[in-house]
N, C-alpha and C positions, 0 to 999 in steps of 0.2 A: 616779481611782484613789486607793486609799488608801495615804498612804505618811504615815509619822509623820516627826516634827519632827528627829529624830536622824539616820534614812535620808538625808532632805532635803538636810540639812546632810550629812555623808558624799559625797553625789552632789555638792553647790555645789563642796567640797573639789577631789573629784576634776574638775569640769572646770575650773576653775580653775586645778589641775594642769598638765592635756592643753591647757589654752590657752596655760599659760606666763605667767601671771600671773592679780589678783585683776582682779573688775571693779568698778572704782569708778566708775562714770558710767553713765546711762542709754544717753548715746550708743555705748559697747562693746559692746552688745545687739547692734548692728547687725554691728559687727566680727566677735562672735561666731558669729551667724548664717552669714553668709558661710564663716568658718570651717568650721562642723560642713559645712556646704552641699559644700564643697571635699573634706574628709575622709571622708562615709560617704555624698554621693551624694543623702541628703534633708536636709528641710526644714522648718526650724522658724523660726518668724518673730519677729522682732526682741520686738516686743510681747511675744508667749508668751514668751520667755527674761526681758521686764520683767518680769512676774506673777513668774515661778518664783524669781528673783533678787532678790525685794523693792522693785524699784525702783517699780513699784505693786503697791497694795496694797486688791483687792478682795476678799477670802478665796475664791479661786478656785483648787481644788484641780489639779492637772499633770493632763492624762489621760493612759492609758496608753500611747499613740504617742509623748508627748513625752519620757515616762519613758525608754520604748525607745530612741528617738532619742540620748538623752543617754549611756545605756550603751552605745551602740554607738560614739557618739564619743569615750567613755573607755575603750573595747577591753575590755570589762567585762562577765558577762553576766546578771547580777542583782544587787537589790540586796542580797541577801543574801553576795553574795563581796564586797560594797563592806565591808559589817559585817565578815563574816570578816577581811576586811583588814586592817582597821582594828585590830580585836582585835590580830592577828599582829603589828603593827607601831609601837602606842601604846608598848613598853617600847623604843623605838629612835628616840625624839622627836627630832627636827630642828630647832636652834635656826632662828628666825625670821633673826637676827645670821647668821650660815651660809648662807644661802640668799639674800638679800642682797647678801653680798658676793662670792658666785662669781657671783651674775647679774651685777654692777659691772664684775666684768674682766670677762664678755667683751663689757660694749657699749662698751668701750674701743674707739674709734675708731684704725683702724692704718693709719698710711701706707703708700702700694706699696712703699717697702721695708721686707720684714718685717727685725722687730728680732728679733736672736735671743737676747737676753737673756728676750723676753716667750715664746720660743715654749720654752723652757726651763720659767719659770715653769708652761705650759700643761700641760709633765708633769707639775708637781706636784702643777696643781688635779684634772687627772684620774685619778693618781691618787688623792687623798682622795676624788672624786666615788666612784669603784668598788669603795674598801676601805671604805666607813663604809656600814652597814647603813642602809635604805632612802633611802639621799639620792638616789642615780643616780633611782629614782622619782619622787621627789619633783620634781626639778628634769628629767624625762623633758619634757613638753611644751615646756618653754624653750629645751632646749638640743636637740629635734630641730628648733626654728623659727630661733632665734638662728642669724644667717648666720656670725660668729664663732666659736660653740660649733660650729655643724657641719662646720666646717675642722679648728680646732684638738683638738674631742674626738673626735669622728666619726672622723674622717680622718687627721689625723694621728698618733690615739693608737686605733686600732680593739682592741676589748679584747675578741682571741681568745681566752684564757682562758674570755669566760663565752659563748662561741657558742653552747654548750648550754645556756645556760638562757635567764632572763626576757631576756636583753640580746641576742637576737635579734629581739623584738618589740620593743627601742627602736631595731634597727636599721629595720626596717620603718615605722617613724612616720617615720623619718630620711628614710626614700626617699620615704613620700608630701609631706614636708615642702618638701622641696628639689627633688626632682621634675624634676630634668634627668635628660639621656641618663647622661651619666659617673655621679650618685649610683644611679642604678638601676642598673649595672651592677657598682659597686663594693660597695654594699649586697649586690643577690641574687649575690654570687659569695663573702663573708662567710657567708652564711647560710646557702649550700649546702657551702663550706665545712664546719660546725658539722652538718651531717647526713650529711658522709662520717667525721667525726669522730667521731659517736655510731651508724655502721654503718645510718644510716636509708638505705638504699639505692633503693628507691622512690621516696622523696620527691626526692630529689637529683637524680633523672633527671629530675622535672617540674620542680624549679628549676631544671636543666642549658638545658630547653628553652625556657625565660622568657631565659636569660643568653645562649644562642646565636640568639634573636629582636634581636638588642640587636647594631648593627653596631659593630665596632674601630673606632677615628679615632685616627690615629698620635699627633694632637695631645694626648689623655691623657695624664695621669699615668702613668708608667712602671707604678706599683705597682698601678691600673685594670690596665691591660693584658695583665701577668703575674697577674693573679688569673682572667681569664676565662681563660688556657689553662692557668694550674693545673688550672682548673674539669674542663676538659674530661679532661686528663691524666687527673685521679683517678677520673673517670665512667667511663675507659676501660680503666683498671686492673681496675675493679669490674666490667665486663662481658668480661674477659680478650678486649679487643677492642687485637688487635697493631698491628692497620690504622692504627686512629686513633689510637694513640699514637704509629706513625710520621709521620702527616700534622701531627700536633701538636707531635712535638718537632723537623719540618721549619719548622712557625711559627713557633716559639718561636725557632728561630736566625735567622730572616729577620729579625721583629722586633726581635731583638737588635742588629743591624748598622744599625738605623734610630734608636736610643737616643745621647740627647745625653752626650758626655763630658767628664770634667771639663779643662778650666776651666769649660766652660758654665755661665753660672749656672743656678743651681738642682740643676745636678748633684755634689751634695754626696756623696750615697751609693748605692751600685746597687742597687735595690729593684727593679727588675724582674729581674738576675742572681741577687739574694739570692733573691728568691721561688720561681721557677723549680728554682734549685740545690736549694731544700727538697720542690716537687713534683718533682723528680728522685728525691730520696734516698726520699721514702714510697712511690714507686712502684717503687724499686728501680730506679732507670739511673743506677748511680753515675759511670759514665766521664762522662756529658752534665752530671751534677753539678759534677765536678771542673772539666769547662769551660768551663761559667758563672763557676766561683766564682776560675777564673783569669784572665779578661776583667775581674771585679770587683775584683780584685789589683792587678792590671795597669792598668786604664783611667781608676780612680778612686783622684784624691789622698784619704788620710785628714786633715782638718783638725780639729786638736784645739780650737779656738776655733769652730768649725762649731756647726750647728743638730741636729745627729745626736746621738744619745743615745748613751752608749758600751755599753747593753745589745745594740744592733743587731750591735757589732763581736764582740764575743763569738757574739750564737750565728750570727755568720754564720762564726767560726773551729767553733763545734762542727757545722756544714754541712762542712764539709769535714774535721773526726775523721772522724765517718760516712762520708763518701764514699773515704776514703782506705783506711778499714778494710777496708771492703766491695770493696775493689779489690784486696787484698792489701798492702799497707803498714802494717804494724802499728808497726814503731819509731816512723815518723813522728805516726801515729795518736797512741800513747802518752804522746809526747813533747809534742805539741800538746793534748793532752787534759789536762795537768798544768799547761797557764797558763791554763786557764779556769776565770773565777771565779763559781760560781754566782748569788751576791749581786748579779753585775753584768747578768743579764738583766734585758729591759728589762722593765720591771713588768706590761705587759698582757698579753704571755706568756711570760712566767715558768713557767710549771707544764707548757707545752707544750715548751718545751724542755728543762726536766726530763727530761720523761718520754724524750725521745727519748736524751740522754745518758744517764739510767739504764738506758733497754734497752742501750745501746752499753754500757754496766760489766758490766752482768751477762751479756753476751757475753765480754768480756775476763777475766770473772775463772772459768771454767766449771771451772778444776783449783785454784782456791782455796779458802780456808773457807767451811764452808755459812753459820756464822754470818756473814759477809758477804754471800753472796748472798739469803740471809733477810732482809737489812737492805734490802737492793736489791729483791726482790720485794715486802716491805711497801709501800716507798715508793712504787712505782706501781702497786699495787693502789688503796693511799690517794689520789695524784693523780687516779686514773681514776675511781677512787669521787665525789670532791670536784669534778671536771671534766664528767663526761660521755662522756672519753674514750674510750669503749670500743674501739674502732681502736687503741689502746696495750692493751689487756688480754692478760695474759698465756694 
């Protein structure tokens, strides 16, 4: 197959990328191998990746299976979108120093007990990974293999903000990555997520049925747990199916009664109560809301030296403006709505909880100035536009 010296290079880049580092040795051919073998299913042999990699050198041109091979292993599907890429993305260069040093922390070896100073640190690096233009890519193969990066950025910092765009297919590298029960359920519950959010309604029901293949195990993660019966909640919203939102908001409180409280360690903050209380509120069952998010009042110390971000306590306070409103309490509503500091959501969704407080204002403000409610309609026009959200459009 004909491919010139600049494509070549482009593709070495890009798997390179997708492998999560450069290959400097003959003997990685082999690792590599293995790899693509694990990821797309075929096969290319250690050798053929020597030739194509320079590591020998018979002027033996790629044929076109290998070529294929390789874009399929970098989720790519010509090389002409590797160029296009490339173009789009040379004016947003990525120091080498940068890339480097986020791989450093996280093969930072961590004792069982996590430090919370380091897991603090870990929101910072994710967010610069998410807000600096093409890094998240760049560093995409690394840190869906890195057993580190896919706790502390994956997981612990899931960055629902960009559900709707590329950073659904690095959740997907994530799950072939890690490839347990718990990441495949956390992942496609994420992702369909991210297409009840952008009104893809078809597609949601066949990632519904991939997420309800996939059995609960109490032992999960709270925040697993509560994202498969959000899952379903919202599937069942979208098919004005009553049935199974009663079967489901009967699970949701079973489950709830089975969740560790604090002192327990680990239970710093109620992320199954919080999640839940917010598939209450999109679906409209604000009373089931309200009694989540009083079990999460009530059950769980707030620790201000804790591992918790204080963006989680804010919008888990505007989880409950919305649900109070919607219930008919509006002093209290009003009143709580005026010690939320927007500044303080937590950065991955930040713009989703926007949007959900600015619908709640320009409900509140319907016999005030229109130049205010104009302010208010821009701004989530603009989020929705800038998100994906279309499930918030007015």
């Amino acid at each position: 197959m004909n491919i010139s010296n600049r494509e070549k290079q482009l593709l070495i880049n890009e798997v390179h990328r997708r492998f999560g580092k450069e290959l400097n040795s003959s003997f990685e051919c082999v690792q590599l191998s293995e790899h693509i073998s694990k990821c797309t299913g075929d096969y290319v042999s250690a050798q053929t990746l020597r030739r194509f990699f320079g590591f020998i050198n018979d002027n033996t041109n790629p044929s076109s299976f290998t070529i294929s091979i390789l874009l399929k292993y970098c989720n790519r599907n010509s090389l002409d979108e590797i160029v296009a890429l490339e173009e789009k993305t040379q004016s947003n260069h990525i120091a080498s120093s940068t890339l480097y040093t986020i791989k450093e922390f996280y093969n930072i070896e961590l004792t069982p007990e996590f430090d919370f100073n380091f897991q603090k640190a870990c929101e910072n690096i994710a967010k610069l990974i998410v807000s600096t233009p093409n890094l998240l890519n760049e560093l995409s193969g690394f840190l869906c293999s890195n057993p580190i990066s896919q706790v502390f950025f994956f997981e612990r910092h899931p960055y629902i903000d960009g559900l709707c765009g590329e950073y659904a297919d690095y959740i997907r590298l994530y799950i072939k990555e890690k490839n347990t029960t718990e990441a495949k359920l956390f992942g496609n519950c994420l992702i369909h997520l991210g297409m009840i959010l952008s009104n893809r309604k078809i597609e949601a029901e066949a990632k519904l049925d991939k997420i309800n293949s996939i059995e609960i195990d109490t032992k999960m993660h709270p925040f697993v747990l509560a994202r498969k019966i959000m899952a379903n909640l919202l599937s069942s919203k979208n098919r004005n199916d009553t049935a199974a939102i009663e079967r489901w908001t009967e699970k949701a409180f079973q489950l709830e009664r089975k969740q560790d409280r604090y002192p327990v360690k680990g239970a710093y903050f109620p992320f199954y109560q919080f999640i839940l209380a917010d598939a209450f509120n999109l679906i409209g069952h604000y009373d089931e809301s309200l009694e989540m998010l009083h079990i999460a009042n009530t059950d769980y110390k707030r620790d201000p030296m804790g591992p918790i971000e204080d963006g989680y306590y804010e919008a888990m306070k505007l989880l409950k403006v919305n649900a109070l409103y919607h219930t008919g309490n509006q002093k209290d509503c009003k009143e709580l709505l005026s010690e939320i500091n927007n500044e303080e959501f937590v950065f991955s969704s930040k713009k989703y909880f926007l949007l959900q407080r600015y619908h709640l204002e320009l409900e509140l403000t319907k016999e005030q100035s229109e130049s205010k409610r104009s302010k208010l309609i821009n701004a989530i026009n603009t989020l929705v536009e800038g998100t994906g959200f279309s499930y918030f459009s007015l």
